[in-house]
C-alpha atoms as a printed R data frame, in Angstrom:
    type eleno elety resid chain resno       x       y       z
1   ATOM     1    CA   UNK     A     1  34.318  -9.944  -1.612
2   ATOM     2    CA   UNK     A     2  30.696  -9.255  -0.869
3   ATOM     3    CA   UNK     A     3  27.968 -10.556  -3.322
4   ATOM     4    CA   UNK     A     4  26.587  -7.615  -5.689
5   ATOM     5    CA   UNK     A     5  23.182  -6.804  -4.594
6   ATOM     6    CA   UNK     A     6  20.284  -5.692  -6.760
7   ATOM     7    CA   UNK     A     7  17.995  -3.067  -5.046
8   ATOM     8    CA   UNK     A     8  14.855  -2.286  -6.464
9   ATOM     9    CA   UNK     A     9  13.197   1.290  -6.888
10  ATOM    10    CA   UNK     A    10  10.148  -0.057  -4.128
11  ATOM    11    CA   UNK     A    11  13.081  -0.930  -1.249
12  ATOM    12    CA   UNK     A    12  13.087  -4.860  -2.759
13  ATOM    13    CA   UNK     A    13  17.018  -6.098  -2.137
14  ATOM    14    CA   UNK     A    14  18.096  -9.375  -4.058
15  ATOM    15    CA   UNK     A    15  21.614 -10.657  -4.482
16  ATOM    16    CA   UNK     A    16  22.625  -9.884  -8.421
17  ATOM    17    CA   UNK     A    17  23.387 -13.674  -8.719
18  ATOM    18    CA   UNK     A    18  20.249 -14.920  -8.580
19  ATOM    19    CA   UNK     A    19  18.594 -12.612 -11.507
20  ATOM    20    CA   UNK     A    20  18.745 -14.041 -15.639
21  ATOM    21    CA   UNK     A    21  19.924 -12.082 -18.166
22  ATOM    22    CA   UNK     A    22  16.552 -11.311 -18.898
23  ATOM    23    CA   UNK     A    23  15.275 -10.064 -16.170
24  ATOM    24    CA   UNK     A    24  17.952  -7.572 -15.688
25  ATOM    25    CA   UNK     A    25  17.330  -6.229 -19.130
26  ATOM    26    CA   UNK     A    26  13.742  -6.073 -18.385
27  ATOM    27    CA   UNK     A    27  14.640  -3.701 -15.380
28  ATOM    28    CA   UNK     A    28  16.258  -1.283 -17.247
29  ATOM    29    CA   UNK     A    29  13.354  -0.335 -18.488
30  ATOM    30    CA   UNK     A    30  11.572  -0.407 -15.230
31  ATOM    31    CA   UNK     A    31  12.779  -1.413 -12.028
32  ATOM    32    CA   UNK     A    32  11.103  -3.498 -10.439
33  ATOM    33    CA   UNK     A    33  10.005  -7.207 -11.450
34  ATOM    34    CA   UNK     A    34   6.666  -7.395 -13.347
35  ATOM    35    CA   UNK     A    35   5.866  -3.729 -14.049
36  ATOM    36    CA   UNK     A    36   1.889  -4.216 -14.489
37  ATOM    37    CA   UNK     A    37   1.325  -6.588 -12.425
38  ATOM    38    CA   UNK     A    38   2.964  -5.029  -9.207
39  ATOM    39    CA   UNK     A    39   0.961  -1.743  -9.652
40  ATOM    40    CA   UNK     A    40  -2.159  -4.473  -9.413
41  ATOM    41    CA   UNK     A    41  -0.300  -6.169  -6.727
42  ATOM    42    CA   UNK     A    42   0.049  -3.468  -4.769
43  ATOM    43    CA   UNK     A    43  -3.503  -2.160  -5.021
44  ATOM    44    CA   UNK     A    44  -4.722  -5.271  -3.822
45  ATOM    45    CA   UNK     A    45  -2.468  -5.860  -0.844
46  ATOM    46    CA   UNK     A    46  -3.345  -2.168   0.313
47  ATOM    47    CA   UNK     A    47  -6.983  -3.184   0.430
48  ATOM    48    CA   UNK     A    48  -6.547  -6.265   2.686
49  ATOM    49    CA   UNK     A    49  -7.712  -6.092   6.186
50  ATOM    50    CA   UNK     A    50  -4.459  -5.379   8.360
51  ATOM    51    CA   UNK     A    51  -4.196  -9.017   9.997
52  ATOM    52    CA   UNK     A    52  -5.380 -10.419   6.786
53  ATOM    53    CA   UNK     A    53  -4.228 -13.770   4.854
54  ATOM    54    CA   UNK     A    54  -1.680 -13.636   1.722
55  ATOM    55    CA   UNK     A    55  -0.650 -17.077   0.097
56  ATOM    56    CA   UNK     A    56   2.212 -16.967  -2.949
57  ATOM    57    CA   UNK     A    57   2.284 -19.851  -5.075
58  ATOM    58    CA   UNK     A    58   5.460 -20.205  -6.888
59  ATOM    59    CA   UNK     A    59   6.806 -17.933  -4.478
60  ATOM    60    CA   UNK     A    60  10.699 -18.104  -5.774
61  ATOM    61    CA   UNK     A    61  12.956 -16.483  -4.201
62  ATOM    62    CA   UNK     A    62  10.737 -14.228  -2.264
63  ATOM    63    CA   UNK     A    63  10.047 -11.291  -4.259
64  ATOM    64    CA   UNK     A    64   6.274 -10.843  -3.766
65  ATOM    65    CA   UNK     A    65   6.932 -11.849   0.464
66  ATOM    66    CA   UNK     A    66   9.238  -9.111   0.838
67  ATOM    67    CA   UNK     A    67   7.007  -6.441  -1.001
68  ATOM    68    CA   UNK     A    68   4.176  -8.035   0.781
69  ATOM    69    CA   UNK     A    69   5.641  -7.684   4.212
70  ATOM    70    CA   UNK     A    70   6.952  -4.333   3.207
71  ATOM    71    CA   UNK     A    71   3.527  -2.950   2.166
72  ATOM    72    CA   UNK     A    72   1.733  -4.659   5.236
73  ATOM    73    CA   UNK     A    73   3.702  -4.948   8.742
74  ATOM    74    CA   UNK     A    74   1.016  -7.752  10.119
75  ATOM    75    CA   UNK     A    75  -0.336  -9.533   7.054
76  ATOM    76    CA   UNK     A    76  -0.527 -13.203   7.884
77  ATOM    77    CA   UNK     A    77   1.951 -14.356   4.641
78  ATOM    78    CA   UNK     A    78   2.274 -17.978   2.851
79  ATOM    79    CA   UNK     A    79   5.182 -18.640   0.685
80  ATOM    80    CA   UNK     A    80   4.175 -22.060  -1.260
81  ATOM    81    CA   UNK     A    81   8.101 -22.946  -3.121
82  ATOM    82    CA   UNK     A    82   8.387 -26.786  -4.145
83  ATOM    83    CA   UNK     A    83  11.714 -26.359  -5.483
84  ATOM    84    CA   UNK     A    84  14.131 -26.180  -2.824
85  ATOM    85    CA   UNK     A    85  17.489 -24.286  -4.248
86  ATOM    86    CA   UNK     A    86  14.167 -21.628  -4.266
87  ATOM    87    CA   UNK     A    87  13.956 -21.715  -0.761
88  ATOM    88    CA   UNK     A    88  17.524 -21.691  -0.360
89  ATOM    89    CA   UNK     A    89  17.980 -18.675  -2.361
90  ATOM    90    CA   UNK     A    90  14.306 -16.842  -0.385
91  ATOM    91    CA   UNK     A    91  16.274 -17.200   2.763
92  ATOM    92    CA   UNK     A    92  19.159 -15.094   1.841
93  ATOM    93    CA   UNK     A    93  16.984 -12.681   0.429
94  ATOM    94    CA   UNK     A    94  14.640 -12.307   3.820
95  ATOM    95    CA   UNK     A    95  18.058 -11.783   5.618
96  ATOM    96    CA   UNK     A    96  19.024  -9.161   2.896
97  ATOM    97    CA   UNK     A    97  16.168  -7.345   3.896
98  ATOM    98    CA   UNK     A    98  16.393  -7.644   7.860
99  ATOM    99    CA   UNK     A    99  13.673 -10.393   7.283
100 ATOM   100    CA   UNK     A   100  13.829 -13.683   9.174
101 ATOM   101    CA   UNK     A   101  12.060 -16.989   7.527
102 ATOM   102    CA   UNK     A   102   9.600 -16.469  10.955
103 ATOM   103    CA   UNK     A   103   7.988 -13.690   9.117
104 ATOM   104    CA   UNK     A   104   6.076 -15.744   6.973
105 ATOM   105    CA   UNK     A   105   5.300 -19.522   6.575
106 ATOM   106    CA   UNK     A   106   7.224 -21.419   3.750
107 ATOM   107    CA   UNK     A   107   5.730 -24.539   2.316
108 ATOM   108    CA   UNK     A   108   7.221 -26.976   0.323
109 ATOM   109    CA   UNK     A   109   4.758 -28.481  -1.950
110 ATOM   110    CA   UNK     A   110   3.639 -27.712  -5.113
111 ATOM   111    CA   UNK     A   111  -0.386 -27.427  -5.790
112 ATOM   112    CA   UNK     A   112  -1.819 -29.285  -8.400
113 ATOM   113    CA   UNK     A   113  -5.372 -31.282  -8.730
114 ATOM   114    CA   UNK     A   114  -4.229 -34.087  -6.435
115 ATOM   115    CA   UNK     A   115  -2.465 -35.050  -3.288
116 ATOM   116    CA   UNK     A   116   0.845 -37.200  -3.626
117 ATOM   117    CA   UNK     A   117   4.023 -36.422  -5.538
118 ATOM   118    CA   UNK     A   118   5.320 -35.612  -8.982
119 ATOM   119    CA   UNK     A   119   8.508 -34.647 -11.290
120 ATOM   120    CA   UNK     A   120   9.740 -31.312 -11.276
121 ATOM   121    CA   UNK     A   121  11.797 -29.682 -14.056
122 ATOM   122    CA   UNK     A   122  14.611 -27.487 -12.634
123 ATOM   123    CA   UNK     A   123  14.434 -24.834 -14.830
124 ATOM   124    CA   UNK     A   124  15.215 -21.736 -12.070
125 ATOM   125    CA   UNK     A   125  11.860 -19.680 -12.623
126 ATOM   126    CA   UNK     A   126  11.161 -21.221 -15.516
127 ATOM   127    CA   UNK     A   127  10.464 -24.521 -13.557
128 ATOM   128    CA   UNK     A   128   7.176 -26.857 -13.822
129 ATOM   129    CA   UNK     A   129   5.978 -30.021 -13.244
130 ATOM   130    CA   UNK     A   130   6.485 -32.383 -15.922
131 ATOM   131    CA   UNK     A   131   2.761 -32.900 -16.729
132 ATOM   132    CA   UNK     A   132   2.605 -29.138 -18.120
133 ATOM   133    CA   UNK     A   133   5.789 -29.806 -19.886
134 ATOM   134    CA   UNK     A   134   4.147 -32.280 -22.246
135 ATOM   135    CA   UNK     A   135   1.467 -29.872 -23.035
136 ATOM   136    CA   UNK     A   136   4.074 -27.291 -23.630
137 ATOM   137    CA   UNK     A   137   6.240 -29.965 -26.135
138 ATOM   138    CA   UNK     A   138   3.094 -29.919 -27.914
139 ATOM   139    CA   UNK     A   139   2.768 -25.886 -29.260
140 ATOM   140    CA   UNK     A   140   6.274 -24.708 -28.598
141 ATOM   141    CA   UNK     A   141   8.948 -24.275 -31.741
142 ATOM   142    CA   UNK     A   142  12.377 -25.494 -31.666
143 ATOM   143    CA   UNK     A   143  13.231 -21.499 -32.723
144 ATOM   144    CA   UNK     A   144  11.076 -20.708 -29.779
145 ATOM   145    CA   UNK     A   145  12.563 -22.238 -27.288
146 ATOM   146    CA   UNK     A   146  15.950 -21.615 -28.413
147 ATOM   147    CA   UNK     A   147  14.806 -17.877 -28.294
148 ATOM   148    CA   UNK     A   148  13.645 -18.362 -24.617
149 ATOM   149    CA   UNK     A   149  17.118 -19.765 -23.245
150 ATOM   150    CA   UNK     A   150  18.789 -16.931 -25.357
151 ATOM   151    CA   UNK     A   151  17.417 -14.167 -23.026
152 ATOM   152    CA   UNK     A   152  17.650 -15.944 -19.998
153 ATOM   153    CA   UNK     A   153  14.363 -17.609 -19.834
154 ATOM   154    CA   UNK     A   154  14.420 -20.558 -20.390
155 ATOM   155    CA   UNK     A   155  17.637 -23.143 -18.947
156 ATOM   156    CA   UNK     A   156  18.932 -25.637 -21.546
157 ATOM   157    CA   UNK     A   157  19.140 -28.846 -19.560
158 ATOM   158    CA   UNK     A   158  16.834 -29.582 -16.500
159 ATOM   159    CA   UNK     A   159  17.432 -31.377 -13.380
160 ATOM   160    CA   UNK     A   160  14.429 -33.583 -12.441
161 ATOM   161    CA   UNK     A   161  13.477 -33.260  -8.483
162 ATOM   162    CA   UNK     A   162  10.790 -35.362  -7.309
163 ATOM   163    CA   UNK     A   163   8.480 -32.760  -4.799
164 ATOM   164    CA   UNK     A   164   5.142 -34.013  -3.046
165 ATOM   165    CA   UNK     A   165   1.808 -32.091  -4.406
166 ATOM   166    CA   UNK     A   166  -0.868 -31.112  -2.806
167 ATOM   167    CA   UNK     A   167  -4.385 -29.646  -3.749
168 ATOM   168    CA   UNK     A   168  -5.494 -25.815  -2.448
169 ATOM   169    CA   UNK     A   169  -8.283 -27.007  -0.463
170 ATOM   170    CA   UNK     A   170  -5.706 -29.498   1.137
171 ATOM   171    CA   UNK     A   171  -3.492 -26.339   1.984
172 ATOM   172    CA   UNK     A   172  -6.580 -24.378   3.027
173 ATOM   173    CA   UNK     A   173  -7.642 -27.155   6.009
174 ATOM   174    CA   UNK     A   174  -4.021 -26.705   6.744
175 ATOM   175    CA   UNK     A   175  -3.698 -23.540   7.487
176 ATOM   176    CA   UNK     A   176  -7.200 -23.072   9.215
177 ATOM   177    CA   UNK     A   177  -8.714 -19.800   7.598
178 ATOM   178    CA   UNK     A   178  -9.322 -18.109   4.414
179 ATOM   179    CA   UNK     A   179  -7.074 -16.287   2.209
180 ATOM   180    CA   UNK     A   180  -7.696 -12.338   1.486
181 ATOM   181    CA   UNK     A   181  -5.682 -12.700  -1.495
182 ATOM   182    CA   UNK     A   182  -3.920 -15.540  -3.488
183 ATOM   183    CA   UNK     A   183  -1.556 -14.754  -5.931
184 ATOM   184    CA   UNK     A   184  -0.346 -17.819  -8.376
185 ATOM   185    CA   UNK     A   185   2.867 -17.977 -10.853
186 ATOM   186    CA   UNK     A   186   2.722 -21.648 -11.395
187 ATOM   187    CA   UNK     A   187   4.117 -21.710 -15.365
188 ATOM   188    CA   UNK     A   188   1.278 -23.339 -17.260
189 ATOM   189    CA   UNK     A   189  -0.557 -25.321 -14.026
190 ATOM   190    CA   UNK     A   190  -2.783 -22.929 -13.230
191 ATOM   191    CA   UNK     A   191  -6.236 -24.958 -14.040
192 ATOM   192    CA   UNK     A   192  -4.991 -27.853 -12.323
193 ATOM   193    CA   UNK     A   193  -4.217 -25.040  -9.447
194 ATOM   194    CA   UNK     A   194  -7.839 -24.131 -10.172
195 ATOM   195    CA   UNK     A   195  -9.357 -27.811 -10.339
196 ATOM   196    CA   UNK     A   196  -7.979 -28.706  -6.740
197 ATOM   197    CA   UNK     A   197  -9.780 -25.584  -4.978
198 ATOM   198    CA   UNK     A   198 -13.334 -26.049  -6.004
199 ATOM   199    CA   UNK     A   199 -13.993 -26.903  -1.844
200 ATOM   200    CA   UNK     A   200 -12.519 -23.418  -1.115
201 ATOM   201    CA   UNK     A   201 -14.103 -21.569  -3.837
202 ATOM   202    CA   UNK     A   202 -17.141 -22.864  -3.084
203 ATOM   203    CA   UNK     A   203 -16.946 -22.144   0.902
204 ATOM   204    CA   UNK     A   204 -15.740 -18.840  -0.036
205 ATOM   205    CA   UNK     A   205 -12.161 -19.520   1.786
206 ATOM   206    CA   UNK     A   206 -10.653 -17.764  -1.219
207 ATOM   207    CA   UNK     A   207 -11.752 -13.826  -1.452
208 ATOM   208    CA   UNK     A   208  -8.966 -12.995  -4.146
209 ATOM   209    CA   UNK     A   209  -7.053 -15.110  -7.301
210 ATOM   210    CA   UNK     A   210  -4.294 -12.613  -9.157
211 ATOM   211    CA   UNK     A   211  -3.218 -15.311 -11.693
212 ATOM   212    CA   UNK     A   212   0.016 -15.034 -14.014
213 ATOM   213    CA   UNK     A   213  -1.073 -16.818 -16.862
214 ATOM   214    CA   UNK     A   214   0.860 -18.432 -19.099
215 ATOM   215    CA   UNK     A   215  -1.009 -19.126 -21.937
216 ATOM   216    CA   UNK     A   216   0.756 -17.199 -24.390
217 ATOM   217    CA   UNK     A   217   3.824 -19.109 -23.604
218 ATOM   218    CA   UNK     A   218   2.754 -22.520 -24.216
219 ATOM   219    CA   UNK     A   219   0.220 -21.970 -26.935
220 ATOM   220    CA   UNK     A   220  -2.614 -22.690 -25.262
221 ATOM   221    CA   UNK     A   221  -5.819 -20.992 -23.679
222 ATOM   222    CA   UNK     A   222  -4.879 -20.931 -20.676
223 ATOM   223    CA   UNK     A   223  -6.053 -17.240 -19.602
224 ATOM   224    CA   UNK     A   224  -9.579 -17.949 -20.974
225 ATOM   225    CA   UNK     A   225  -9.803 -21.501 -19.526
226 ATOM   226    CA   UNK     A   226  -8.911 -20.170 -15.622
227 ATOM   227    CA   UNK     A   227 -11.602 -16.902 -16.380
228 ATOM   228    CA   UNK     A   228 -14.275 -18.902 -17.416
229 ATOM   229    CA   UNK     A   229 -13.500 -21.607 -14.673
230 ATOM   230    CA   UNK     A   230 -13.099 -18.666 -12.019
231 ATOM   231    CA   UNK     A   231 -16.830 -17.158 -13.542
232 ATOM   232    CA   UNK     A   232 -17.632 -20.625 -13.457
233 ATOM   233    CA   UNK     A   233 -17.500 -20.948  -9.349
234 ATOM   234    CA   UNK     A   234 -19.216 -17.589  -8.525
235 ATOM   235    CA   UNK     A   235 -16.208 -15.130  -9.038
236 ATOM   236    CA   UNK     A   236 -16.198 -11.799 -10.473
237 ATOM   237    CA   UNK     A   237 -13.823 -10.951 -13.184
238 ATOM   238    CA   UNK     A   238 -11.914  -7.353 -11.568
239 ATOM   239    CA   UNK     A   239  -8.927  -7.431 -14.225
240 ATOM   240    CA   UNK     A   240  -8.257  -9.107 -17.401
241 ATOM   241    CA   UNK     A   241  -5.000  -8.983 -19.701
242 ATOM   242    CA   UNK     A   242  -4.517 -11.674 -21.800
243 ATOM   243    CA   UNK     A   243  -1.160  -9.743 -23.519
244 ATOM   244    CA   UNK     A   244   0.344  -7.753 -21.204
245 ATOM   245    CA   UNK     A   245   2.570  -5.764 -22.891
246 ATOM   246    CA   UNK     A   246   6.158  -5.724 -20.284
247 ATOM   247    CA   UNK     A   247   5.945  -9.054 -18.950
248 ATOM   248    CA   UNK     A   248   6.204 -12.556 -20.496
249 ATOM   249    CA   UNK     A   249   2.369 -14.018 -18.769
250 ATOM   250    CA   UNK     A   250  -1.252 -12.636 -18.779
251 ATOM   251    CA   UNK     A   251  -2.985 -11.361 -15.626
252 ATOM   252    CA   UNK     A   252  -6.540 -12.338 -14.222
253 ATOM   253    CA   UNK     A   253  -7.954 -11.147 -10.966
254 ATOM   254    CA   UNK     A   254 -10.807 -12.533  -9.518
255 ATOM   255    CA   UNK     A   255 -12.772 -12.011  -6.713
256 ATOM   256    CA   UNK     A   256 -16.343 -13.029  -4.493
């Protein structure tokens, strides 16, 4: 029997399987995956030079590549996915959508502050490293969390996967150019994103952050820590929505 796929109204395909109970509720509503921040998304990928640089980190299962490629036939494209069931799952979905993985370039790190290696909580999209976890132990409810798993967002037990780390001006040397746009879904790590790109930001070898921030999920500041940070090293603040009103994280766009 083949799998169920789930087509979304901008041409996205992804196997049903793969999607919580939450998210398909949320695309009832609207079909595709973060309403108000793909309308930004989109915007901003139709404004970058055609052979120009996109990096996703927290990529997933590929989501944000597909559209990418989809929007922009010869965009240079970085997928950045430590968790590798993730990658696994990306794969199918390039090849759902005539896609091979030589479209883009898939790393398997996660960015944080500093090179090396740390613990990963499995928790599907949900997932973070455990260092954020402890902050969010600190501000979430037990009736909070419970809500969260109720809808899908949250997984009740996590596996722990050891991935290596690297910082953003690591990955920048890597890759040997600067990115157009950057777009980061790293659930509650984004200043420690931040902290490990102050060599690109200050070389200019980042033009564009769109952050999803997570501060209202954790309890902390989170959106106002990254804008200030972002002002901080020379950036201009282009959008800012703390409490977004369709999706469960802020959005911040920054640019030189």
């Amino acid at each position: 029997m083949a799998r169920p796929v789930h087509t979304f109204d901008n041409g996205v395909r992804v196997f049903e399987d793969q999607l919580w109970p939450g998210q398909r509720a949320r695309y009832q509503k609207r079909n595709v995956h973060e309403a108000e921040e793909e309308e930004i998304f989109v915007e901003l990928i139709r404004r970058l030079p055609p052979d120009g640089c996109y990096v996703d980190v927290g990529a997933a299962i590929g989501y944000y590549l597909i559209l990418a490629r989809k929007l922009s036939p010869h965009l240079a494209i970085h997928g950045v996915e430590p968790l590798e069931r993730h990658r696994r799952l990306l794969s199918e979905n390039l090849e759902l959508n005539g896609l091979t993985m030589n479209d883009f370039v898939i790393h398997p790190e996660g960015f944080t502050s500093s090179d090396g290696s740390a613990t990963l909580l499995d928790r599907g999209y949900s997932s973070r490293l455990q260092t954020a976890e402890k902050e969010l132990k600190l501000s979430l409810s037990v009736r909070w969390k419970g809500l969260l798993e109720s809808v899908g967002l949250r997984k009740e037990k996590d596996a722990r996967v050891t991935i290596r780390t690297m910082t953003l001006d690591k990955f920048v040397g890597r890759i040997g150019r600067a990115i157009d746009l950057l777009q980061m879904d790293v659930q509650g790590l984004e200043m420690e994103v931040l902290k490990g790109a102050t060599e690109s930001m200050r070389n200019r070898m980042v033009k564009t952050f769109l952050i999803g921030t997570h501060g209202r999920a954790v309890g902390l500041k989170l959106h106002e820590e990254c804008r200030e940070f972002l002002r901080g090293h020379g950036y201009s603040i282009a959008i800012d929505l703390p409490d977004t009103k369709t999706q469960p994280d802020g959005i911040l766009v920054a640019t030189l």
